[in-house]
VOPAGU-2260 file (C-alpha; in pm, 1 decimal, decimal comma):
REM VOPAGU-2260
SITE   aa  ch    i         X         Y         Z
SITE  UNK   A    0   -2469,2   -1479,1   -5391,1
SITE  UNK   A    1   -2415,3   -1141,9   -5237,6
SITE  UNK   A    2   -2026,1   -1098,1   -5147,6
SITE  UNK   A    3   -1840,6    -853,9   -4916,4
SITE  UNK   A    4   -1728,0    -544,9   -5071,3
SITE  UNK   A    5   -1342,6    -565,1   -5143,1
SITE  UNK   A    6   -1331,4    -228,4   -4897,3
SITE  UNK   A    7   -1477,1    -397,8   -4637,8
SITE  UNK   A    8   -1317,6    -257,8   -4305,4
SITE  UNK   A    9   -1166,3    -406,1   -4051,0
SITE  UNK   A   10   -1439,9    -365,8   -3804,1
SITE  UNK   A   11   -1711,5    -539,4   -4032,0
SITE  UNK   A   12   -1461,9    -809,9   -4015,7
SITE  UNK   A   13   -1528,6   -1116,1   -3756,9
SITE  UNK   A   14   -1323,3   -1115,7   -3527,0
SITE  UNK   A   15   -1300,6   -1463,2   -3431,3
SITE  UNK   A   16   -1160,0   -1513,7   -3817,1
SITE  UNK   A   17    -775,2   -1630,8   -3836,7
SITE  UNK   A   18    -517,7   -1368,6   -3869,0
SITE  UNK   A   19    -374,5   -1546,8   -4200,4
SITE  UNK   A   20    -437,4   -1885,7   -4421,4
SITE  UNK   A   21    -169,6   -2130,7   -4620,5
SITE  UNK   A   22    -349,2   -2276,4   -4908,2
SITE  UNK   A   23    -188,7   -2582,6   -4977,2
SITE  UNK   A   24    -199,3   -2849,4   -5287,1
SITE  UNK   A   25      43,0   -3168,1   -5255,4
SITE  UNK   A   26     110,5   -3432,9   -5507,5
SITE  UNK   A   27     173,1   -3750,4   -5399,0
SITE  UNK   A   28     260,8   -4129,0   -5492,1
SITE  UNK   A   29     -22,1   -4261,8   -5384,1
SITE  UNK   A   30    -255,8   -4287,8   -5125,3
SITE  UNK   A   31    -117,1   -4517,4   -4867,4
SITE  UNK   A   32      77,5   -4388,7   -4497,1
SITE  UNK   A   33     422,0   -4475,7   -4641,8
SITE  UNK   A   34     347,8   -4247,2   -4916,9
SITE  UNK   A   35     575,5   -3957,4   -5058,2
SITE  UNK   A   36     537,4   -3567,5   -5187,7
SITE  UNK   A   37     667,3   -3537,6   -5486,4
SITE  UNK   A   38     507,3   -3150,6   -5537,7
SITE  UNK   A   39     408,0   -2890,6   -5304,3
SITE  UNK   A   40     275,4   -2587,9   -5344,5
SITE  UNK   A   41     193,2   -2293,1   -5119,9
SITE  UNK   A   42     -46,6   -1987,0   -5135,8
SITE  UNK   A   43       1,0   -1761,5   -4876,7
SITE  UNK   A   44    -292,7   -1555,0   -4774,4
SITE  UNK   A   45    -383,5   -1243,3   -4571,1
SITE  UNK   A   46    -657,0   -1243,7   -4287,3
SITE  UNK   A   47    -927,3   -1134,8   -4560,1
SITE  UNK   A   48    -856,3   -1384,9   -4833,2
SITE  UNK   A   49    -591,0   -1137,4   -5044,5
SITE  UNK   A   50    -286,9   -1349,0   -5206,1
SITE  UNK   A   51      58,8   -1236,6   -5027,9
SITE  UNK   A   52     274,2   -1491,3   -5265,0
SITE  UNK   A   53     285,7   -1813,2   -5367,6
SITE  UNK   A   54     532,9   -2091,6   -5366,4
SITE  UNK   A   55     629,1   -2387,5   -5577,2
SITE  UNK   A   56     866,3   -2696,9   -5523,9
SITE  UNK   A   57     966,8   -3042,1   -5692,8
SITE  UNK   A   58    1032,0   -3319,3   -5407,4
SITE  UNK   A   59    1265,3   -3655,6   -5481,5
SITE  UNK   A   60    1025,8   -3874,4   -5305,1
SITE  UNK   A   61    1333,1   -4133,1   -5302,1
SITE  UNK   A   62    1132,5   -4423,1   -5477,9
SITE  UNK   A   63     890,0   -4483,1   -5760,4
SITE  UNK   A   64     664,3   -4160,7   -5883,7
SITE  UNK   A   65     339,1   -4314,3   -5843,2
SITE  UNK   A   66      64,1   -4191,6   -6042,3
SITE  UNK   A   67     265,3   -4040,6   -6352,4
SITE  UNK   A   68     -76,5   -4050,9   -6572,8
SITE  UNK   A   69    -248,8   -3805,6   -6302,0
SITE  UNK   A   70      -4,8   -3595,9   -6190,6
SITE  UNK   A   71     249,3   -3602,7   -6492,0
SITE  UNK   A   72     617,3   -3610,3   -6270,7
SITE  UNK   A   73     809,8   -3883,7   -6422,5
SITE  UNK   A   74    1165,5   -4030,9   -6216,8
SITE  UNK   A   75    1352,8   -3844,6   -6486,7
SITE  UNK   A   76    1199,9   -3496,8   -6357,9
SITE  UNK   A   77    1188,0   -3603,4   -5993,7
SITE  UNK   A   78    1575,4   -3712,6   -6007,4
SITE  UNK   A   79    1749,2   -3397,4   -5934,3
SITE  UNK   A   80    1446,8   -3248,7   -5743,7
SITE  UNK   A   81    1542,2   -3187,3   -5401,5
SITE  UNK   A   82    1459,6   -3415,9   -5095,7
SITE  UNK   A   83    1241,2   -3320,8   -4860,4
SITE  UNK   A   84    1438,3   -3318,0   -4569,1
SITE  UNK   A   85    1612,6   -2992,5   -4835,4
SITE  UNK   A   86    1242,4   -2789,6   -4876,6
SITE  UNK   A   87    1140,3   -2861,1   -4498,7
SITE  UNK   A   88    1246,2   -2548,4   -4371,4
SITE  UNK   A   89    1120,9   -2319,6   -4632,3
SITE  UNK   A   90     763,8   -2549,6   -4626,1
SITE  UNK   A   91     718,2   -2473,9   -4256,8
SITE  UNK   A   92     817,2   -2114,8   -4300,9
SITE  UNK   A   93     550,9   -2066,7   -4573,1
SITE  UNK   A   94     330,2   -2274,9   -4311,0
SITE  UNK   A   95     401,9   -2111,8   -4001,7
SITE  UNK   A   96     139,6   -1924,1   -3789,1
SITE  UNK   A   97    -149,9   -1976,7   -4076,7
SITE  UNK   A   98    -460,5   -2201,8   -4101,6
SITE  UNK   A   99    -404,8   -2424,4   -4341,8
SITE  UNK   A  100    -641,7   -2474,3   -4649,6
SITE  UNK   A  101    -684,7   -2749,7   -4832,0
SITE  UNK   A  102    -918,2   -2961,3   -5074,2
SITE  UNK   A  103   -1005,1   -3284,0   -4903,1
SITE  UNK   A  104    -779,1   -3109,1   -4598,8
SITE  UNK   A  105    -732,6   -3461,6   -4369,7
SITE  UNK   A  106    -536,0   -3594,1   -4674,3
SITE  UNK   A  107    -300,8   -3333,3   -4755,6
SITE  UNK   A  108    -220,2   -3272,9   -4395,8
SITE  UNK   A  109    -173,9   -3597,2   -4288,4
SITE  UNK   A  110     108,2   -3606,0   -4594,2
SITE  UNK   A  111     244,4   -3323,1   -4445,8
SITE  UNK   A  112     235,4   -3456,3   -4114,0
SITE  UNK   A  113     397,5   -3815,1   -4207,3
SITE  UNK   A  114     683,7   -3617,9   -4385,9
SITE  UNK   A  115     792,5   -3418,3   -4133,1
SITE  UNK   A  116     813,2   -3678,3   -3861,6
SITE  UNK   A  117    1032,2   -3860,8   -4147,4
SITE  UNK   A  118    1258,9   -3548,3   -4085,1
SITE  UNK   A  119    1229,6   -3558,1   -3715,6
SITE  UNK   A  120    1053,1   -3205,8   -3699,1
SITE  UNK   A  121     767,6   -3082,7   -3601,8
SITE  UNK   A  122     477,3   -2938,2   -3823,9
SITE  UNK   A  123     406,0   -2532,7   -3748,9
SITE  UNK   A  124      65,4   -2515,6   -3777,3
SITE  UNK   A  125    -234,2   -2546,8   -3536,6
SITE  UNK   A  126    -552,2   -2553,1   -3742,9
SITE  UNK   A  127    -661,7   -2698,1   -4113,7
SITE  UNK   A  128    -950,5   -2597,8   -4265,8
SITE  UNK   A  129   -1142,7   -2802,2   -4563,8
SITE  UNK   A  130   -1273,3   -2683,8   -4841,9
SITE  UNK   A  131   -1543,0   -2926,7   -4912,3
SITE  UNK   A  132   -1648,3   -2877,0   -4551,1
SITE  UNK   A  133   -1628,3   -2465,7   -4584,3
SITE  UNK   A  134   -1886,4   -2518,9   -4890,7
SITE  UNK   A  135   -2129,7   -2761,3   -4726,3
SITE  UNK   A  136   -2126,4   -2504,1   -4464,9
SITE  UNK   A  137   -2244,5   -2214,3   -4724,4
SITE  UNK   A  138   -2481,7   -2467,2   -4918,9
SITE  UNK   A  139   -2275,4   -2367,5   -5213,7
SITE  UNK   A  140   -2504,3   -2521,0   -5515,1
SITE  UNK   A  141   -2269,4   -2759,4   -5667,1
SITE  UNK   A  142   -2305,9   -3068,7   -5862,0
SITE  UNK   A  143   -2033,6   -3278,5   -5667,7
SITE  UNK   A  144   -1728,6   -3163,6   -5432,7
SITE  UNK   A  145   -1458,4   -3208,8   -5682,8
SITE  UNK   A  146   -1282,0   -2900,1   -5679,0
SITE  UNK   A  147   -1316,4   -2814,0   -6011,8
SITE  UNK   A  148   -1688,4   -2759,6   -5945,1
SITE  UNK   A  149   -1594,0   -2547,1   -5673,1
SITE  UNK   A  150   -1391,3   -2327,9   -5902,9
SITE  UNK   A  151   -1677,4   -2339,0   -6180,2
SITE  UNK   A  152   -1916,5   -2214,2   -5906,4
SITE  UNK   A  153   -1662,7   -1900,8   -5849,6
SITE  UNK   A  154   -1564,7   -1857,5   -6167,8
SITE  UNK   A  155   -1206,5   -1933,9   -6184,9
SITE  UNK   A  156   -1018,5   -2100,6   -6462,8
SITE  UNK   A  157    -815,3   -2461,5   -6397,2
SITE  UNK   A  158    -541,9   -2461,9   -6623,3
SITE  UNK   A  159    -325,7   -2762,9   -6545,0
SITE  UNK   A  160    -571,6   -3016,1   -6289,7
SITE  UNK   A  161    -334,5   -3200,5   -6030,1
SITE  UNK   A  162     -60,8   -2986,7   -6095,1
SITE  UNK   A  163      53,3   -2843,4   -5705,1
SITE  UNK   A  164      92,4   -2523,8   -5853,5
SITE  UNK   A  165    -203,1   -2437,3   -6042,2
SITE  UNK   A  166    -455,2   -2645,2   -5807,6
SITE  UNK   A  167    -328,3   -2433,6   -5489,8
SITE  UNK   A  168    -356,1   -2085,4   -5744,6
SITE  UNK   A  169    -727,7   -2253,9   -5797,6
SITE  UNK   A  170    -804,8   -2288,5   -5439,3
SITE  UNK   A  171    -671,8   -1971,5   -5312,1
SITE  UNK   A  172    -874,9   -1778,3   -5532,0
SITE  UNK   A  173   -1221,7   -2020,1   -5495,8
SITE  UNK   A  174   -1145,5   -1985,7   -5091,6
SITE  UNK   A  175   -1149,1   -1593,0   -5116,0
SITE  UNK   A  176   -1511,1   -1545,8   -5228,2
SITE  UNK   A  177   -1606,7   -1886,9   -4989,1
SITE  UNK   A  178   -1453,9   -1684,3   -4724,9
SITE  UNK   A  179   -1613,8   -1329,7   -4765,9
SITE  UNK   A  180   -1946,8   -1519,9   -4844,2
SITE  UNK   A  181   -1901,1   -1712,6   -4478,4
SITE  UNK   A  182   -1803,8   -1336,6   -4336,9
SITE  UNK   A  183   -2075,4   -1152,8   -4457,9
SITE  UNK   A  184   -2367,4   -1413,7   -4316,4
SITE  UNK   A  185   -2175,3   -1502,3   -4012,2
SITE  UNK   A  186   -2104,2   -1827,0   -4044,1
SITE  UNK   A  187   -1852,0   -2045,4   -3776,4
SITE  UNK   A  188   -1523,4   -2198,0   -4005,0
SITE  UNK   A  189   -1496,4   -2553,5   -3975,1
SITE  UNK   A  190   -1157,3   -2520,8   -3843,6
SITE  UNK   A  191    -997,9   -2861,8   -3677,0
SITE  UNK   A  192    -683,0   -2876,7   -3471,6
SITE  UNK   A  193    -407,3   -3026,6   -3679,6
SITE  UNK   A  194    -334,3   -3333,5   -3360,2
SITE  UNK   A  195     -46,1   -3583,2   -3489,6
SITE  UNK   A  196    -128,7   -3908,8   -3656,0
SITE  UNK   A  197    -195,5   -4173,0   -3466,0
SITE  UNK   A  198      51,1   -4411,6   -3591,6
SITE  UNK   A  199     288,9   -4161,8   -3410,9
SITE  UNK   A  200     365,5   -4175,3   -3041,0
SITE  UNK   A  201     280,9   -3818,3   -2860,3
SITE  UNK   A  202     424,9   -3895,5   -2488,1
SITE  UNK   A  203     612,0   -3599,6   -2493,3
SITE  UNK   A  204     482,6   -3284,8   -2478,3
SITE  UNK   A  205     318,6   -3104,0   -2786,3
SITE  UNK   A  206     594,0   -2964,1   -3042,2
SITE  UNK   A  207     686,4   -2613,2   -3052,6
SITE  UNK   A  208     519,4   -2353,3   -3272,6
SITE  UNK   A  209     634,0   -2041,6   -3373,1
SITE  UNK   A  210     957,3   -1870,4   -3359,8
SITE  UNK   A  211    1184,2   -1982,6   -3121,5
SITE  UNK   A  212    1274,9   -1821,8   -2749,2
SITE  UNK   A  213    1545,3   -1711,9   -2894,6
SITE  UNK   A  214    1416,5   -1507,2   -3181,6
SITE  UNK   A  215    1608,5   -1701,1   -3455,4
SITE  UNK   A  216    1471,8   -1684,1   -3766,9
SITE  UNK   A  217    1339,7   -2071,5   -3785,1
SITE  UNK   A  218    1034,1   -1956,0   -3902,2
SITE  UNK   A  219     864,4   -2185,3   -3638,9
SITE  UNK   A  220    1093,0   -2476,1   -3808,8
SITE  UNK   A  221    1180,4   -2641,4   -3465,5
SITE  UNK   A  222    1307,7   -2989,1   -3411,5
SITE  UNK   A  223    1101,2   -3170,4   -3170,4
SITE  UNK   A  224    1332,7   -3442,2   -3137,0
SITE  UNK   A  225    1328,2   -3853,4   -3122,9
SITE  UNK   A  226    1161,1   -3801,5   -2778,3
SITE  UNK   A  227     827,3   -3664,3   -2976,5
SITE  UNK   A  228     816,7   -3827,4   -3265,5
SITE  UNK   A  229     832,1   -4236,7   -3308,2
SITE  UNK   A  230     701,8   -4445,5   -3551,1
SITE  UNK   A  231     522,9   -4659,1   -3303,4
SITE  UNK   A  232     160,1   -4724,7   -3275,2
SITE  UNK   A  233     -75,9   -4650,6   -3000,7
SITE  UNK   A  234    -453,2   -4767,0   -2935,9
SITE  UNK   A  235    -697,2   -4590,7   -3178,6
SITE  UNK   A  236    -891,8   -4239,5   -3081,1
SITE  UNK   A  237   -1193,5   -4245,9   -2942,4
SITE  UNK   A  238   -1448,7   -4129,2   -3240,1
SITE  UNK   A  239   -1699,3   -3912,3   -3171,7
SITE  UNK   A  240   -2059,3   -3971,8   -3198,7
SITE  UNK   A  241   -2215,6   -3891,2   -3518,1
SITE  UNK   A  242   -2458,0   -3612,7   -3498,0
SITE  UNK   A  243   -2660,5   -3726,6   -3758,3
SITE  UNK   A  244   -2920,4   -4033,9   -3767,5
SITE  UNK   A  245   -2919,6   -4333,6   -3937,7
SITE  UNK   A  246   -3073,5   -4247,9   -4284,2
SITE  UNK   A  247   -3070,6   -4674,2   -4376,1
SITE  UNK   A  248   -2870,7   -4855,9   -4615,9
SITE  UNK   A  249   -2682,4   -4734,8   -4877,7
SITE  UNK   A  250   -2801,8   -4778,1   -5236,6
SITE  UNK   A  251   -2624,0   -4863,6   -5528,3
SITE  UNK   A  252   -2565,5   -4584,4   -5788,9
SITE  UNK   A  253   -2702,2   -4319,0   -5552,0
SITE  UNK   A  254   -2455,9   -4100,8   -5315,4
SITE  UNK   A  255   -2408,1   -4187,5   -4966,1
SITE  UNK   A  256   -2561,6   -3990,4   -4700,4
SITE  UNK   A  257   -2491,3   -3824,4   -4365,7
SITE  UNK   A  258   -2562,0   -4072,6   -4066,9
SITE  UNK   A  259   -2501,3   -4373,8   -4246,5
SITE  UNK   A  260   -2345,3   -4628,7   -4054,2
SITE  UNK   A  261   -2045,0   -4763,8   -4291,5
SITE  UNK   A  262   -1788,3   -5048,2   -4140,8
SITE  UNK   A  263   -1411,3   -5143,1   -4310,3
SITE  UNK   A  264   -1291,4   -5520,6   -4349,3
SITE  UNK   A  265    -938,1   -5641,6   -4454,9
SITE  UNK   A  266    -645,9   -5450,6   -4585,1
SITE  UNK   A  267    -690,0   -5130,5   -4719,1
SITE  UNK   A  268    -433,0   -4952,3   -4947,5
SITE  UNK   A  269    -512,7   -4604,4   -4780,9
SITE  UNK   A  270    -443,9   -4636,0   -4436,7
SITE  UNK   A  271    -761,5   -4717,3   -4243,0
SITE  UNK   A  272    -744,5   -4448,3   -4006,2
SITE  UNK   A  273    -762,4   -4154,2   -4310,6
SITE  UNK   A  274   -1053,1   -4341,1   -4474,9
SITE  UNK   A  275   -1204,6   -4311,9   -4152,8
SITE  UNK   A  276   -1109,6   -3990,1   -4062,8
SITE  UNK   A  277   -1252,6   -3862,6   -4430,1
SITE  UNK   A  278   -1526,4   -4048,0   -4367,9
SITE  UNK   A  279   -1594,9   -3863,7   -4047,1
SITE  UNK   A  280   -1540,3   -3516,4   -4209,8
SITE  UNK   A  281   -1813,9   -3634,1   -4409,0
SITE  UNK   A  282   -2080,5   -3657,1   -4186,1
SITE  UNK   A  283   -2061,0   -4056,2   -4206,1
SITE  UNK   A  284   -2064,8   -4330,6   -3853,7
SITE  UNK   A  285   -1776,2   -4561,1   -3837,8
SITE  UNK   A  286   -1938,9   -4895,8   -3750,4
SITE  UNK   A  287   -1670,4   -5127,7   -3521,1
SITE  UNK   A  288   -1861,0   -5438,6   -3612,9
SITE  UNK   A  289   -2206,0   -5525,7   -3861,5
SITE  UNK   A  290   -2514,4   -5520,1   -3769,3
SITE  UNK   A  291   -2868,3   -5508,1   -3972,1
SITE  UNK   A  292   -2825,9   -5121,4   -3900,4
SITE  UNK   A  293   -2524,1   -5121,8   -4079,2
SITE  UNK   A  294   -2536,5   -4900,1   -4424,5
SITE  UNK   A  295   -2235,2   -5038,3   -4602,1
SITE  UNK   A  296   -1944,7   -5266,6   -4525,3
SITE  UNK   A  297   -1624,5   -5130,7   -4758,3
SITE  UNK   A  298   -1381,9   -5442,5   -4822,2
SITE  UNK   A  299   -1154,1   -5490,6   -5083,6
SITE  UNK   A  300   -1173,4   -5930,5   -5036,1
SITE  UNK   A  301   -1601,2   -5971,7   -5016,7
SITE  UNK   A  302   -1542,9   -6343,7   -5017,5
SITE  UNK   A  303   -1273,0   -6373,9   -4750,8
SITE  UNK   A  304   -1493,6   -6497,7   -4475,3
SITE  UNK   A  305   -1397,6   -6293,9   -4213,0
SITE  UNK   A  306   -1716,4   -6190,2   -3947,7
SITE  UNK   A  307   -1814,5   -5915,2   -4092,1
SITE  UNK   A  308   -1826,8   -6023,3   -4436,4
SITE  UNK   A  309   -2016,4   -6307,4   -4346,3
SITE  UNK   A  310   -2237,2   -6119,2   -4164,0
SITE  UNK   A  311   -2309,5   -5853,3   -4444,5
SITE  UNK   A  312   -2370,5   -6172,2   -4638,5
SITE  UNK   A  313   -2650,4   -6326,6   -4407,5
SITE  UNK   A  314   -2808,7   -5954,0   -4336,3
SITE  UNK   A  315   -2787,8   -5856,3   -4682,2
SITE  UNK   A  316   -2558,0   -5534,1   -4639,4
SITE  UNK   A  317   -2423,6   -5353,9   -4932,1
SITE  UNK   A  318   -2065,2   -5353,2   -4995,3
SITE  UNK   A  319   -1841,3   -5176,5   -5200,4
SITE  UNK   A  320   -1446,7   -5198,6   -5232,8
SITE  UNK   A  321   -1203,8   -4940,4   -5161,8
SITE  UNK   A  322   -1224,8   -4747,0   -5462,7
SITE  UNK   A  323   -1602,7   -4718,1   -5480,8
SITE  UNK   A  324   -1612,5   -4619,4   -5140,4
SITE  UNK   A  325   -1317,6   -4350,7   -5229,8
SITE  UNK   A  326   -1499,8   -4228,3   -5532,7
SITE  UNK   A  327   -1802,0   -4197,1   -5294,8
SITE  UNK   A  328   -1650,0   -3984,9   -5034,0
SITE  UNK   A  329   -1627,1   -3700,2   -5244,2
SITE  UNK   A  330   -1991,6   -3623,6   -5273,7
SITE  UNK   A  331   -2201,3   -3721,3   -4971,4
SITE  UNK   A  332   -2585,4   -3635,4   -4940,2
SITE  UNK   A  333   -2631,9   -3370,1   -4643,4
SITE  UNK   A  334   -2870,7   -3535,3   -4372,9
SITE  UNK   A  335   -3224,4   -3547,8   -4449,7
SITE  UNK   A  336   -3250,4   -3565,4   -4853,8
């Protein structure tokens, strides 16, 4: 693949591009809303893809690690780490007027997100932009989305997988190439507007970004206040329609594919709104109820007997459990193969 020159000039530069990117890694204790951070990492980035600095913290997530076998922080090394409420300010700093960038960029965000209205503050930044999304967009020829097969595709060495750190140093310098490639052929960024979770009220007014009035140096770290942010639920968004048609049901051992119609029973231990929101990014049609056009009913209970079991039952719908469906997500078939 053909890429920019590194003395490109400004003017061959689109215009429409963001002025700046934040590519962000966090490690977590698990997958679930009332999960913590217990790493960050930060990779700050100029307008053209060019690292300004980077940035690495520890976080206490004030209860159990999680995941030690995956992302190696026992409570011994998380015990003296600092609490999040400690990093926020620097985080938002380092976030502050930038797209961020992530792998899988609904998840990371909405950890983000979740922690700072723990903190009572508001998130700086505007837009996210996703990785997997940025290399269905270039038809990058990869085996999977995992991001080490984005990093194989560009080259660039993993040392130390689900380490904040070195995954963010990965990303930033897979995204630079991803992003000259996208520049030099045109192509729109999937940006999204970062909106707050739903499980948090918005009836006051959006939160401020960027430096304050005043010019103090917040670095766009501005407390929004109990009036903005409550942990109260409200009725769920209003998807949008699925651009993509029905492609039929899914099929065991074979990827799911764009358009498929895919409903959720019972408890999940990822809170259902991500799943669905990552199953959106996807390409993928969230299904309130099943039908014989349904594709796939994910439950972790098949045999509980609620409606739509039983109805995936008598029409013969596939169904898969959480995990599967997780596993799943990271490689979906684009529409029409």
């Amino acid at each position: 693949m053909t890429m920019l020159d590194d003395r490109t000039t400004a003017a061959a530069w689109p215009a429409a591009y963001p002025e700046g990117y934040a590519v962000v890694d966090v490690e977590t204790t698990g997958l679930a809303r009332d999960d913590r951070i217990v790493s960050a990492a930060v990779y700050r980035l100029d307008a053209q893809g060019n690292v300004e600095d980077h940035w690495y913290t520890l976080v206490n997530p004030e209860r159990d690690p999680g995941p030690v076998w995956i992302h190696g922080l026992t409570s011994d090394l998380l015990d003296g780490a600092p609490l999040f409420t400690d990093i926020a300010r620097e985080f938002a700093h380092r976030l502050d007027g930038r797209v961020l960038v992530a792998h899988n960029a609904i998840f990371d965000w909405s950890m983000i997100a979740r922690e700072y209205a723990r903190a009572d503050h508001a998130v700086p930044v505007r837009q996210r932009l996703c990785t997997i999304a940025l290399s269905k967009e270039l038809a990058l020829p990869l085996p999977n989305h995992k991001l080490e097969s984005l990093a194989a595709h560009f080259g660039v060495v993993q040392q130390r997988a689900h380490h904040a750190l070195d995954d963010a140093r990965v990303l930033a310098e897979a995204f630079r190439p991803s992003l000259h490639a996208a520049a030099e052929r045109g192509v729109r960024l999937p940006l999204l507007e970062c909106r707050p979770l739903t499980e948090w009220s918005t009836a006051a007014p959006a939160p401020r970004i960027g430096r304050q009035a005043t010019g103090s140096s917040s670095a766009g770290f501005s407390s929004a206040g109990s009036s903005y942010w409550h942990n109260s639920w409200r009725p769920s968004r209003r998807r949008p329609a699925c651009p993509y048609p029905n492609p039929g049901r899914y099929e065991a051992d074979k990827p799911l594919k764009q358009g498929m119609r895919v409903a959720f029973s019972g408890d999940t231990s990822i809170e259902r709104e991500l799943l669905e929101d990552r199953a959106i990014e996807a390409g993928l049609h969230i299904a309130t109820s099943v039908s014989r056009l349904t594709s796939l009913l994910v439950t972790n209970d098949p045999d509980a007997g609620t409606s739509k079991t039983v109805k995936a039952k008598s029409f013969g719908t596939p169904v898969v459990d959480e995990a599967a469906f997780t596993q799943l997500l990271r490689d979906v078939s684009p529409a029409g193969k």
